[in-house]
Backbone as CSV, one residue per row, in Angstrom:
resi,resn,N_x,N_y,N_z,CA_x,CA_y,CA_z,C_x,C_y,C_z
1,UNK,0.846,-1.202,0.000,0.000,0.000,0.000,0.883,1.256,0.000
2,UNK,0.443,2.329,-1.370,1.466,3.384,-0.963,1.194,4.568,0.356
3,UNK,2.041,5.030,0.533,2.104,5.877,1.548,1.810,7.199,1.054
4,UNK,0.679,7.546,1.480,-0.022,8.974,0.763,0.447,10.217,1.731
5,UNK,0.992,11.481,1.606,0.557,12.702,2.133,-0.404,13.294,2.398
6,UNK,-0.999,13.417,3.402,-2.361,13.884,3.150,-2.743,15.176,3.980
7,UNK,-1.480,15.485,4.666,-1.338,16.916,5.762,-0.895,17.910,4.772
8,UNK,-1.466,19.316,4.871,-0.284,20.569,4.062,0.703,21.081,5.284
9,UNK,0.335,20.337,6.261,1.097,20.978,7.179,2.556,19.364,7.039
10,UNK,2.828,19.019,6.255,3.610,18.106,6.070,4.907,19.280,5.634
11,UNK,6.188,18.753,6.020,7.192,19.785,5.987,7.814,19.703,4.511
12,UNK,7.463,18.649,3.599,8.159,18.931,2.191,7.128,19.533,1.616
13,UNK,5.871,19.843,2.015,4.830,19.910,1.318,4.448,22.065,1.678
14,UNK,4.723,21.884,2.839,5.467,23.528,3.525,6.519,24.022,2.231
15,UNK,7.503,23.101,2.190,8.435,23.751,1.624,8.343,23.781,0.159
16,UNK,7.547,22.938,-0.502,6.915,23.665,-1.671,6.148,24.900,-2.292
17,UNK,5.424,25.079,-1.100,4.866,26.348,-1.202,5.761,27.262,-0.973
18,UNK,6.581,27.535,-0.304,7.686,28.462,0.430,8.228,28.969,-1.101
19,UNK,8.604,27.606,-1.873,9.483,27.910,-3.205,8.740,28.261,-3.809
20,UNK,7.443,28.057,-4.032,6.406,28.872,-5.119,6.367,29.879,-4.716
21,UNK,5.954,30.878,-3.402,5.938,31.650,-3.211,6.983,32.941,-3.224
22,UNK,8.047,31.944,-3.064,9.657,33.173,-2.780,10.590,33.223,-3.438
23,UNK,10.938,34.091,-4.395,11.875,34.065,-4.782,13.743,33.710,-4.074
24,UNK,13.056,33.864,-2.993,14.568,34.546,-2.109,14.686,32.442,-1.613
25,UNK,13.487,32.267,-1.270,13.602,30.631,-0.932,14.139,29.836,-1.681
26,UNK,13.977,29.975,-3.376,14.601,29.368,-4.588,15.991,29.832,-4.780
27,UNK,16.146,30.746,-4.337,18.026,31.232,-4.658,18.388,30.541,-3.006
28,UNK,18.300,30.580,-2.199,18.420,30.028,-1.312,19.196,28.726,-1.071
29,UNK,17.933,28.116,-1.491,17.904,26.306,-1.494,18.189,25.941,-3.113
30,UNK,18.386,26.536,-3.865,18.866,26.171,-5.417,17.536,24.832,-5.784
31,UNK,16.689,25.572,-5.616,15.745,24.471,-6.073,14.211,25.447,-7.013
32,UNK,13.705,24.771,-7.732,12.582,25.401,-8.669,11.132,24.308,-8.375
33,UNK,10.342,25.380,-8.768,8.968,24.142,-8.875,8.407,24.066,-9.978
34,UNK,7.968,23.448,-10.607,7.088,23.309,-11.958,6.526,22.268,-11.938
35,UNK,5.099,22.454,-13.057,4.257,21.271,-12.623,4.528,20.520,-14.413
36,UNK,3.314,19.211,-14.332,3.160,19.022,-15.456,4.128,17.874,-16.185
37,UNK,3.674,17.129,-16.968,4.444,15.857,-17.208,5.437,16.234,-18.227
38,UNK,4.545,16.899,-19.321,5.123,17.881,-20.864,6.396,18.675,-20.153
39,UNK,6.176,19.429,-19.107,7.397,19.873,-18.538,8.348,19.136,-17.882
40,UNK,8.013,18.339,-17.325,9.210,16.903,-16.753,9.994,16.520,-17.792
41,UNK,9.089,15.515,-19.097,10.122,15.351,-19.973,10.949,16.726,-20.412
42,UNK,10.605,17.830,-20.732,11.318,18.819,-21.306,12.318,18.966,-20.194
43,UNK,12.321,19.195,-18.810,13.652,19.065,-18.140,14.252,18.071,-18.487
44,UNK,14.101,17.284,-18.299,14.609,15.968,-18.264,15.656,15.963,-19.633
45,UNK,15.059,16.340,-20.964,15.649,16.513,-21.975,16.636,17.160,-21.816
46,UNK,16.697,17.738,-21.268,17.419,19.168,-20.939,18.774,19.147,-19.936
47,UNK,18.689,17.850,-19.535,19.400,17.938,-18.368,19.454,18.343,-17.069
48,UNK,18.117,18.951,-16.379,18.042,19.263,-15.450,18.263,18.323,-14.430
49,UNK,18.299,18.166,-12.909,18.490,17.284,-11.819,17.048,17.469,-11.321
50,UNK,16.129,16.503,-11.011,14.938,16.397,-10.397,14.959,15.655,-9.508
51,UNK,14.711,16.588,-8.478,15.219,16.248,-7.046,14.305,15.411,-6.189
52,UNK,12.872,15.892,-6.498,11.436,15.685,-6.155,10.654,15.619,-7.024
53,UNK,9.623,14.725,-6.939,8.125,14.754,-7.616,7.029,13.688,-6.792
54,UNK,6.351,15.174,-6.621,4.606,15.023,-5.994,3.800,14.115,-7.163
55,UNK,3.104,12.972,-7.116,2.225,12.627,-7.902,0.957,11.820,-7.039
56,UNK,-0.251,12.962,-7.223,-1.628,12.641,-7.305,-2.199,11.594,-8.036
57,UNK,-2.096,10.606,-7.431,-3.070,9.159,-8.309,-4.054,9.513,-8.443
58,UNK,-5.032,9.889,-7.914,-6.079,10.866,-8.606,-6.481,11.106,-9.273
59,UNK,-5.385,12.019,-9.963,-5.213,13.120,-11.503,-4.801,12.182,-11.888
60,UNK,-3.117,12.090,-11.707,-2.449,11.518,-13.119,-2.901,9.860,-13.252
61,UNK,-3.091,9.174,-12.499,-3.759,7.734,-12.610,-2.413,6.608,-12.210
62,UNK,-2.286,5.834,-12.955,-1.169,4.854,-12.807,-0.691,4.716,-13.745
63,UNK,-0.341,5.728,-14.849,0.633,6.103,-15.667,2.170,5.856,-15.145
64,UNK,3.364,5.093,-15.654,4.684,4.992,-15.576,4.789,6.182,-16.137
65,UNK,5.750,6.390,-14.968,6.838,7.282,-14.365,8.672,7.542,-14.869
66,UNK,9.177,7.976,-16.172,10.276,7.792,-16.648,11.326,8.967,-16.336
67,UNK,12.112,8.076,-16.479,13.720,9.364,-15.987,13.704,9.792,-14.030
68,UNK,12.560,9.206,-13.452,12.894,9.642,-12.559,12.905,8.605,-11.216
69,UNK,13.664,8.878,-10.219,14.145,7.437,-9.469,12.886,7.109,-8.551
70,UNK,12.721,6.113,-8.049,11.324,5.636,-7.496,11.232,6.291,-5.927
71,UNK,12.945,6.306,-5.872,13.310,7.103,-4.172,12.516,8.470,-3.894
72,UNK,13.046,9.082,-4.998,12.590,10.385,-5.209,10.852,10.952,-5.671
73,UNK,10.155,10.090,-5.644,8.921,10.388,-5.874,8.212,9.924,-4.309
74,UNK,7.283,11.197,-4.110,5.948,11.161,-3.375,4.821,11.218,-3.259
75,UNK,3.531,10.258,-2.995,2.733,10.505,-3.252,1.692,11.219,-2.381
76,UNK,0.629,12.031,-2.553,0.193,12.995,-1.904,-1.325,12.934,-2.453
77,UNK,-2.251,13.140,-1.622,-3.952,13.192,-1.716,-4.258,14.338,-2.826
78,UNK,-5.672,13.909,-3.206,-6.224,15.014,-3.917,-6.140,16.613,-3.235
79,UNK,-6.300,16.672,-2.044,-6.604,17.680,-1.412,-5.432,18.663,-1.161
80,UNK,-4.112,17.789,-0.795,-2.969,18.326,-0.835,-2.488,18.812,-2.546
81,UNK,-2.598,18.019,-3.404,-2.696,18.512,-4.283,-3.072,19.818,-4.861
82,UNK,-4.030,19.766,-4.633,-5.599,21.103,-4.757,-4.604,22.190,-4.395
83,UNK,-4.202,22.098,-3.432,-3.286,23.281,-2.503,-2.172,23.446,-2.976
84,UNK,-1.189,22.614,-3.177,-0.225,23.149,-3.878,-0.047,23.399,-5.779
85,UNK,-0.892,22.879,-6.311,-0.939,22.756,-7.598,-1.317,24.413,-7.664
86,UNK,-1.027,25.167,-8.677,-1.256,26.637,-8.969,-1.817,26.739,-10.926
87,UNK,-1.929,25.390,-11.538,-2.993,25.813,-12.869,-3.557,25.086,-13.318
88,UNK,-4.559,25.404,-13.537,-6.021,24.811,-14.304,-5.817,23.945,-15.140
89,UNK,-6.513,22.418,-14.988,-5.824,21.281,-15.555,-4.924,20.593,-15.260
90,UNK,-4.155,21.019,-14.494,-2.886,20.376,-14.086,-3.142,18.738,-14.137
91,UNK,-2.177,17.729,-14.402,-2.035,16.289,-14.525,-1.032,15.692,-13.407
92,UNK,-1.628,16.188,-12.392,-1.303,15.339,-11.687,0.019,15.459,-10.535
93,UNK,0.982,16.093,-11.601,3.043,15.741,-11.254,2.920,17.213,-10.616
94,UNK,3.519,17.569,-9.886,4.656,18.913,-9.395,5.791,18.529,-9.125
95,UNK,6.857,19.166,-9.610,8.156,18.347,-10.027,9.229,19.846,-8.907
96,UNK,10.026,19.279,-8.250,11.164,20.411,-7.624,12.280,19.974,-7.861
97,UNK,13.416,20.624,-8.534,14.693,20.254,-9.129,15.559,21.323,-9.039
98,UNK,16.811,21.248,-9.677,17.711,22.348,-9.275,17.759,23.046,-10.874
99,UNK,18.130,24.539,-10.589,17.543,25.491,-11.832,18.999,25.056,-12.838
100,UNK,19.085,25.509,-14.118,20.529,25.897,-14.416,20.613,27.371,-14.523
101,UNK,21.706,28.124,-14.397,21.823,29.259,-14.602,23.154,29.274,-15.356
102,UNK,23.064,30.362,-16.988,23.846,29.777,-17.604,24.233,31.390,-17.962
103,UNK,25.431,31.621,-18.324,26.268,33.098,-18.256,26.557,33.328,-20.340
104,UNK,26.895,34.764,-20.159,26.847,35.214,-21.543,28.225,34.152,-22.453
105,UNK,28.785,33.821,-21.483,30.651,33.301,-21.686,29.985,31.508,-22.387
106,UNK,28.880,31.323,-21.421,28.787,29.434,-21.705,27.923,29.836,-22.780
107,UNK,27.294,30.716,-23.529,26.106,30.348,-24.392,26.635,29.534,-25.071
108,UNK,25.876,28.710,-26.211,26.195,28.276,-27.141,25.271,29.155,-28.851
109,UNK,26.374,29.126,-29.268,25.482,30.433,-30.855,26.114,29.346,-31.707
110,UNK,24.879,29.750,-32.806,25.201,29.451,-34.133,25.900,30.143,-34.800
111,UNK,26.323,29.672,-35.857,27.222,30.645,-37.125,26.456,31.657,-37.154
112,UNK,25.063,32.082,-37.640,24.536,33.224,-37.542,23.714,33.457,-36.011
113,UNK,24.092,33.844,-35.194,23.003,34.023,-34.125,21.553,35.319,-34.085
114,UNK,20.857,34.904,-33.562,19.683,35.899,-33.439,19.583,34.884,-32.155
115,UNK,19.165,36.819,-31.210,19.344,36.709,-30.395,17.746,37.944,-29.540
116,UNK,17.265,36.902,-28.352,16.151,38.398,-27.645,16.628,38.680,-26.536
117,UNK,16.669,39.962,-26.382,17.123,40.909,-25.334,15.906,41.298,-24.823
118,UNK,15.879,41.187,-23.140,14.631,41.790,-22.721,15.221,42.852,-21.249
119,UNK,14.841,44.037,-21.418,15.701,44.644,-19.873,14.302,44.711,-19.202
120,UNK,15.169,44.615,-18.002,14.200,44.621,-16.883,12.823,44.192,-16.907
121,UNK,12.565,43.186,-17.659,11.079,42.075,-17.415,10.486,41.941,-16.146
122,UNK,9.611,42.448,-15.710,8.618,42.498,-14.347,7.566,41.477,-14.618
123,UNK,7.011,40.961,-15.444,5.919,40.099,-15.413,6.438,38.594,-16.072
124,UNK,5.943,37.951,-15.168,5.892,36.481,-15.343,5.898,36.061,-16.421
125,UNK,4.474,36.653,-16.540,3.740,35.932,-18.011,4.051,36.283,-18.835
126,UNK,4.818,37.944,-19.425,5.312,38.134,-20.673,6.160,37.549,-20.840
127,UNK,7.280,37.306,-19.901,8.721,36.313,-19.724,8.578,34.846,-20.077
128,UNK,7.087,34.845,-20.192,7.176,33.369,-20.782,6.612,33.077,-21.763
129,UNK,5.800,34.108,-21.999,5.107,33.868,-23.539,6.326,34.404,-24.640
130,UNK,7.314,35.142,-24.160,8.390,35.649,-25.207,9.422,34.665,-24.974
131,UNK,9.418,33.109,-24.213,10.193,32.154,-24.324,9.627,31.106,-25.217
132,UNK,8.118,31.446,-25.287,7.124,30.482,-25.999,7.663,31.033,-27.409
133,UNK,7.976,32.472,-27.764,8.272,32.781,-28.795,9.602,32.465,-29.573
134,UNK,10.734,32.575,-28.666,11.653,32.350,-29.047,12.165,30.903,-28.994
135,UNK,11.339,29.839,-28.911,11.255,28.659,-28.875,10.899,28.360,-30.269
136,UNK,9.688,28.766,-31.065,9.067,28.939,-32.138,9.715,29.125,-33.060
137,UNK,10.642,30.260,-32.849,11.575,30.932,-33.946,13.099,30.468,-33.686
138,UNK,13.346,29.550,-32.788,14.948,29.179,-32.432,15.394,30.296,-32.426
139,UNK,15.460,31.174,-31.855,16.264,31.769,-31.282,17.358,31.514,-30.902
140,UNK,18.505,31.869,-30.730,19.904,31.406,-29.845,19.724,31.301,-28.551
141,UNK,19.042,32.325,-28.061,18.737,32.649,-26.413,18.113,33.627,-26.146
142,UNK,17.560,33.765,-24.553,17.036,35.374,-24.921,17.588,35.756,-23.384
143,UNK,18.295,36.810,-23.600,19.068,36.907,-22.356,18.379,38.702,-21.408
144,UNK,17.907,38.376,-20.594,17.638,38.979,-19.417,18.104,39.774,-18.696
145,UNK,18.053,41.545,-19.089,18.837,42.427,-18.491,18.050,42.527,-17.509
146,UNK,19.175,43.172,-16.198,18.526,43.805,-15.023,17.497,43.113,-14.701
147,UNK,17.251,41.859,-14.283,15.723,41.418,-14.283,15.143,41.860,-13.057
148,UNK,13.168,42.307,-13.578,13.091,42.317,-11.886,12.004,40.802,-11.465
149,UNK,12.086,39.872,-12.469,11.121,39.036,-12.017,12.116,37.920,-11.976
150,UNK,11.865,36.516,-11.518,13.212,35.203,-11.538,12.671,34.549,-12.386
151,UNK,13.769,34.308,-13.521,13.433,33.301,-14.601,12.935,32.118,-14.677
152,UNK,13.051,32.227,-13.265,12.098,30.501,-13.064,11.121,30.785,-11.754
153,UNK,10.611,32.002,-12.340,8.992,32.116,-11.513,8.438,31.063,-11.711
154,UNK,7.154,30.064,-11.195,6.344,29.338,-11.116,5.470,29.719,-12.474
155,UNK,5.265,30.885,-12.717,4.516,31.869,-12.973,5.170,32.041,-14.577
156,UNK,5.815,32.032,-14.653,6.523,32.218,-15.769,7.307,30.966,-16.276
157,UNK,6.846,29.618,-15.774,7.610,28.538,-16.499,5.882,27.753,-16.457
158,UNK,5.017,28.151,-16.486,3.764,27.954,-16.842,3.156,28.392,-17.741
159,UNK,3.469,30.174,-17.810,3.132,30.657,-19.248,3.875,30.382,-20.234
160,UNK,5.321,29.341,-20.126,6.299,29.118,-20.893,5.696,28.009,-21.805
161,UNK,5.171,27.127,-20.957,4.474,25.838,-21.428,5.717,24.982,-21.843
162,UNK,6.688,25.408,-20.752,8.192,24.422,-20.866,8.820,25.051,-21.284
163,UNK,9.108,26.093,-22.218,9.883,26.419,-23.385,11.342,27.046,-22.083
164,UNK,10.906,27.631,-21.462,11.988,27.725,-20.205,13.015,26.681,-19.970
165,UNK,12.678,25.314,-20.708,13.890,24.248,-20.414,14.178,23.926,-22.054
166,UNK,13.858,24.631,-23.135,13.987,24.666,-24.421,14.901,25.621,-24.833
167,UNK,15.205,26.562,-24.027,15.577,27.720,-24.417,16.878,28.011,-23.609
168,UNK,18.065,28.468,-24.491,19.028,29.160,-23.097,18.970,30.389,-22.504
169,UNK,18.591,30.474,-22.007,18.112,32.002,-21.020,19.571,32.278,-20.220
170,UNK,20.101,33.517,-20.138,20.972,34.435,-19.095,20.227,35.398,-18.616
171,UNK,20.590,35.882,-17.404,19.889,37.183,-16.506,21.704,38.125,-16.429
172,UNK,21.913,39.089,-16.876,23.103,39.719,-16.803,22.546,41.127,-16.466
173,UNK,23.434,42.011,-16.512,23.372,43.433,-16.598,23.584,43.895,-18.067
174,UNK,22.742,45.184,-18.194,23.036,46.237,-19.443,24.189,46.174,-19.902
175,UNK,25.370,46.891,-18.926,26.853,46.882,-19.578,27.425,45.760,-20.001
176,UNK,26.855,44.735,-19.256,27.856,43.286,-20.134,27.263,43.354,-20.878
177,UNK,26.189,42.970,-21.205,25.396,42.493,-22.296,25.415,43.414,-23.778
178,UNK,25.483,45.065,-23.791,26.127,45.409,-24.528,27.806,45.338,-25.221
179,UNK,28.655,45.295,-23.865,29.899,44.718,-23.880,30.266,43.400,-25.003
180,UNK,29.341,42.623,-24.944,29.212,41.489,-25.095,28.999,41.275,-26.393
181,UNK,28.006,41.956,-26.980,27.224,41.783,-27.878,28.420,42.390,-28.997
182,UNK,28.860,43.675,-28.620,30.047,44.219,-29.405,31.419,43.520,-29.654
183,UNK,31.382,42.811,-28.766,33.145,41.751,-28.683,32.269,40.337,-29.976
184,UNK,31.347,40.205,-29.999,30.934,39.210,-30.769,30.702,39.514,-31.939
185,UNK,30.778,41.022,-32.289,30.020,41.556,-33.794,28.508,41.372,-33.774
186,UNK,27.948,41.229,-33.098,26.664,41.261,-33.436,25.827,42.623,-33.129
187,UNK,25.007,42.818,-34.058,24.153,44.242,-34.611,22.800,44.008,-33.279
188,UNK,22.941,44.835,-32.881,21.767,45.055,-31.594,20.904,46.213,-32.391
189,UNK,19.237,46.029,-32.164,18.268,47.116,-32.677,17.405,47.118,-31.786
190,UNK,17.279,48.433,-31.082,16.508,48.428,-29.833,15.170,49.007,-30.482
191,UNK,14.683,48.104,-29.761,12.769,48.587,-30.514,12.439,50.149,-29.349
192,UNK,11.907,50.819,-30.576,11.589,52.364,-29.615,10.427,52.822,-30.198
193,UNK,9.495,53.306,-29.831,8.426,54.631,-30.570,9.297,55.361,-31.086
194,UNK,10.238,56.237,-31.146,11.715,56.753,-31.248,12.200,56.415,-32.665
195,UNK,11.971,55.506,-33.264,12.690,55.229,-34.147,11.766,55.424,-35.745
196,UNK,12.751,56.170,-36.392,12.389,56.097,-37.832,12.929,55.497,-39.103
197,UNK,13.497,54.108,-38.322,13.448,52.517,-39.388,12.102,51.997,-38.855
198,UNK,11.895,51.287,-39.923,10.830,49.982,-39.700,11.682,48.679,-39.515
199,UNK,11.275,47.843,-38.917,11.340,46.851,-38.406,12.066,46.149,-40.235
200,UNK,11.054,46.044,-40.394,11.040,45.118,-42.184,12.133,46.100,-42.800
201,UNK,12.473,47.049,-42.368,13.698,47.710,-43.638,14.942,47.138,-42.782
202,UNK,14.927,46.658,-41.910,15.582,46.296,-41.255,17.379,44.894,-41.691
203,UNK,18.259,44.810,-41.792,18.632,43.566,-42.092,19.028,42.791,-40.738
204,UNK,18.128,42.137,-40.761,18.004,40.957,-39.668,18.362,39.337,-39.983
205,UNK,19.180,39.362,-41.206,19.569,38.229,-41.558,21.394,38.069,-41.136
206,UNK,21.393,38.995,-40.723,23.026,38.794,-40.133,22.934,38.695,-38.614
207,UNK,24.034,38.299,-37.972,24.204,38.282,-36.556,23.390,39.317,-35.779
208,UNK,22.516,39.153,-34.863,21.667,40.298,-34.403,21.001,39.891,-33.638
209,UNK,20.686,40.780,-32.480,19.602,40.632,-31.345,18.577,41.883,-31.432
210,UNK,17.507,41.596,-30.783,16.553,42.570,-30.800,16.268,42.624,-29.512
211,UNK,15.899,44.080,-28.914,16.230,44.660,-27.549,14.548,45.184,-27.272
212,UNK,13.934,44.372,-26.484,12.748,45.165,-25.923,12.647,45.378,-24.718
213,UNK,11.711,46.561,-24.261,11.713,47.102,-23.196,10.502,47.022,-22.315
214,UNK,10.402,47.833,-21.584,9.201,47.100,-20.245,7.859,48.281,-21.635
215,UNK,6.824,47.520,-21.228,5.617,48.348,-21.894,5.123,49.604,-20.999
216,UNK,5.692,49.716,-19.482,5.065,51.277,-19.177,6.456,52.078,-19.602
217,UNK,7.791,52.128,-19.479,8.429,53.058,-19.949,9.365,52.526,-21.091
218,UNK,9.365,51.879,-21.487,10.552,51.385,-22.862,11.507,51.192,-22.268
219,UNK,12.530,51.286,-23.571,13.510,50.960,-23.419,14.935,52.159,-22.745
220,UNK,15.410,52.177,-21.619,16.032,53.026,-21.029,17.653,53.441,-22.236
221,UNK,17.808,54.419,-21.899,18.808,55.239,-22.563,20.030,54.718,-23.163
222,UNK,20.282,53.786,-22.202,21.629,52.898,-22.180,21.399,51.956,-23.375
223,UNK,20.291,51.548,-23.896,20.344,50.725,-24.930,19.871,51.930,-26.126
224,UNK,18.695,52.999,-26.138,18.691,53.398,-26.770,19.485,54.280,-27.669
225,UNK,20.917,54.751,-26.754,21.762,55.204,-27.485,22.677,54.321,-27.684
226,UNK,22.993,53.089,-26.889,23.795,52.196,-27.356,23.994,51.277,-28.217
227,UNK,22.307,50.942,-28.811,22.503,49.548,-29.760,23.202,50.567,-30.915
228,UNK,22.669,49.454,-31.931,23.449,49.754,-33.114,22.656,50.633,-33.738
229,UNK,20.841,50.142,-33.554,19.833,51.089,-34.622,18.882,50.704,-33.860
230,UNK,17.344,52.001,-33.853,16.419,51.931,-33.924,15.701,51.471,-34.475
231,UNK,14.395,50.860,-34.131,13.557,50.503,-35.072,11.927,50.226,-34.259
232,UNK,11.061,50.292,-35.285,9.969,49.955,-35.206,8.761,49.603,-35.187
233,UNK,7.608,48.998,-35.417,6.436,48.428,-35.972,5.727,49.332,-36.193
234,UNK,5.419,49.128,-37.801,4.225,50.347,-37.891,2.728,50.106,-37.502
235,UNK,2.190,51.455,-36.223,1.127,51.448,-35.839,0.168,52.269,-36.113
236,UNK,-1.112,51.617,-36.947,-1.931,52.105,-37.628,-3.026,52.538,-36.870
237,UNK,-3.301,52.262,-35.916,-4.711,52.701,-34.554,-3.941,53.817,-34.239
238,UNK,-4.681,54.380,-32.692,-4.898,55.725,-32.404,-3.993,55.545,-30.923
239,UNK,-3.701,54.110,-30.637,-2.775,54.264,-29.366,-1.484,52.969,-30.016
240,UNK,-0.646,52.694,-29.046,0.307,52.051,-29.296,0.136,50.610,-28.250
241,UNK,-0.673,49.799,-28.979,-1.325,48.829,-27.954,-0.976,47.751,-27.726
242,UNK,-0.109,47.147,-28.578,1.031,46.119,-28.955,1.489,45.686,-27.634
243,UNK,1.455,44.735,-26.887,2.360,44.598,-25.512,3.662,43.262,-25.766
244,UNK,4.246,43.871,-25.217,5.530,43.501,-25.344,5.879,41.912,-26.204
245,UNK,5.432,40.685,-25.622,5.339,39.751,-26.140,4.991,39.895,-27.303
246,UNK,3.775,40.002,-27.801,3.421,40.878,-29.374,4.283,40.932,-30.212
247,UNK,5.261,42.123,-29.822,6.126,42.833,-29.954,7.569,42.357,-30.780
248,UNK,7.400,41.328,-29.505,8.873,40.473,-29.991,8.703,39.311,-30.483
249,UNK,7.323,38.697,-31.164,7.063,37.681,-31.813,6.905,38.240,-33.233
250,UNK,6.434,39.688,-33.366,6.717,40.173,-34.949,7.922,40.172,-35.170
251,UNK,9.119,40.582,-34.332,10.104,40.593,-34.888,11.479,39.981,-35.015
252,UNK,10.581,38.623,-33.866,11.675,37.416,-34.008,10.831,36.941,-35.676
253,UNK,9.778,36.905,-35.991,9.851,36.057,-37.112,9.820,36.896,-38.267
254,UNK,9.707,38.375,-37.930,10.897,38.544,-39.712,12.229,38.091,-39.776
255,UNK,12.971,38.234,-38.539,14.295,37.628,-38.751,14.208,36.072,-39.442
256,UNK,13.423,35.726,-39.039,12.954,34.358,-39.544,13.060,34.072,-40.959
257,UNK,11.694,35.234,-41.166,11.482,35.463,-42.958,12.575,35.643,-43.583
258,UNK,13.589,36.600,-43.238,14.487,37.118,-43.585,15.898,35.904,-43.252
259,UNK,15.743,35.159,-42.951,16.859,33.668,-43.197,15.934,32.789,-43.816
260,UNK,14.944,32.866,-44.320,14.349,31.806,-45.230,14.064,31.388,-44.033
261,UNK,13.163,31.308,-43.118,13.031,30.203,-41.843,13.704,29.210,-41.659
């Protein structure tokens, strides 16, 4: 008979929530939470270490269990479940493992790289729908200035729908990352209202990243006078309504168009 969890006041079951909730708990204890089977294999692919996994017989049923050791799995009631699970549908798994965090020096680029730049990202969900994007379009990476949200929010490797373990993500500062971008030759174009290129006049078929900025104030000074060029989407309405993700899915896939996909 297995041995079910069935307290939230159970102390691994405490400390799941702790990590969903805190950023400061996940840098801490070097550990992440994510739910979802589609996301297990994608770590797993990936190389991540999965340290833990919650599974609800319940939900997920008596489905086999791969890549992960029999030690390391726990099972836990519907109810405990209910409580720690955080999205609609969920199947069953909540998985806790250790993050990677990977620097501008380890990326790995292609002969031509394209590359998304995002400074200072505050929301979860754009951070992951613009990983959903740059997953789509292979991207090289999309590397993370100044961040103020953690790349492995709960929150943001949900709106990722995995692509967070698909993708190589860095969190750096402005100055390296311009630093960086210049020691490599590659053409940086910071998207601005500001700018009088279009996007499409653009040549985005050579080495290049595209630089977006938060949607209440843009993109700060340091990139706008620093990339290489301005540019930007032509907007035909009466406001500029485009939000960020949007944003950088038009113009990861002209780069696209523009290498023949």
């Amino acid at each position: 008979m297995l041995d079910i969890i069935s307290s939230t006041q159970n102390p691994k079951i405490k400390n799941v929530l702790k990590l969903q909730e805190k950023s400061s708990e996940r840098r801490k204890q070097h550990l992440i939470v994510f739910e979802g089977n589609r996301e297990l294999d994608l770590a797993l692919n990936a190389g991540f270490n999965i340290k833990t996994l919650f599974v609800c017989k319940d939900v997920w049923g008596d489905e086999r269990i791969e890549g992960v050791s029999q030690r390391d799995i726990f099972y836990i009631s519907k109810d405990v479940f209910d409580k720690i699970a955080y999205r609609e549908g969920s199947d069953g798994l909540i998985i806790v493992a250790e993050p990677k965090y990977l620097t501008l020096e380890t990326l790995a680029l292609s002969p031509n790289p394209f590359l998304i730049i995002l400074e200072a990202v505050e929301k979860p969900g754009n951070l992951g729908a613009i990983l959903r994007t740059a997953d789509a379009s292979q991207a090289d990476a999309v590397i993370v200035c100044d961040p103020r949200t953690d790349i492995y929010n709960p929150n943001a490797i949900r709106s990722s729908v995995g692509c967070v373990f698909t993708t190589q993500i860095v969190a750096s500062t402005n100055e390296e990352v311009l630093a960086w971008l210049r020691s490599k030759g590659i053409t940086s174009y910071a998207a601005a209202l500001t700018a009088t290129e279009f996007y499409h006049e653009t040549d985005m078929a050579k080495p290049c990243a595209i630089v977006m900025g938060t949607e209440a104030t843009g993109l700060t000074d340091h990139w706008l006078s620093g990339a290489n060029k301005q540019i930007k989407i032509p907007m035909r309405g009466k406001i500029d309504s485009l939000n960020v993700s949007t944003s950088t899915a038009i113009l990861a896939f002209e780069a696209m168009r523009q290498r023949g996909f």
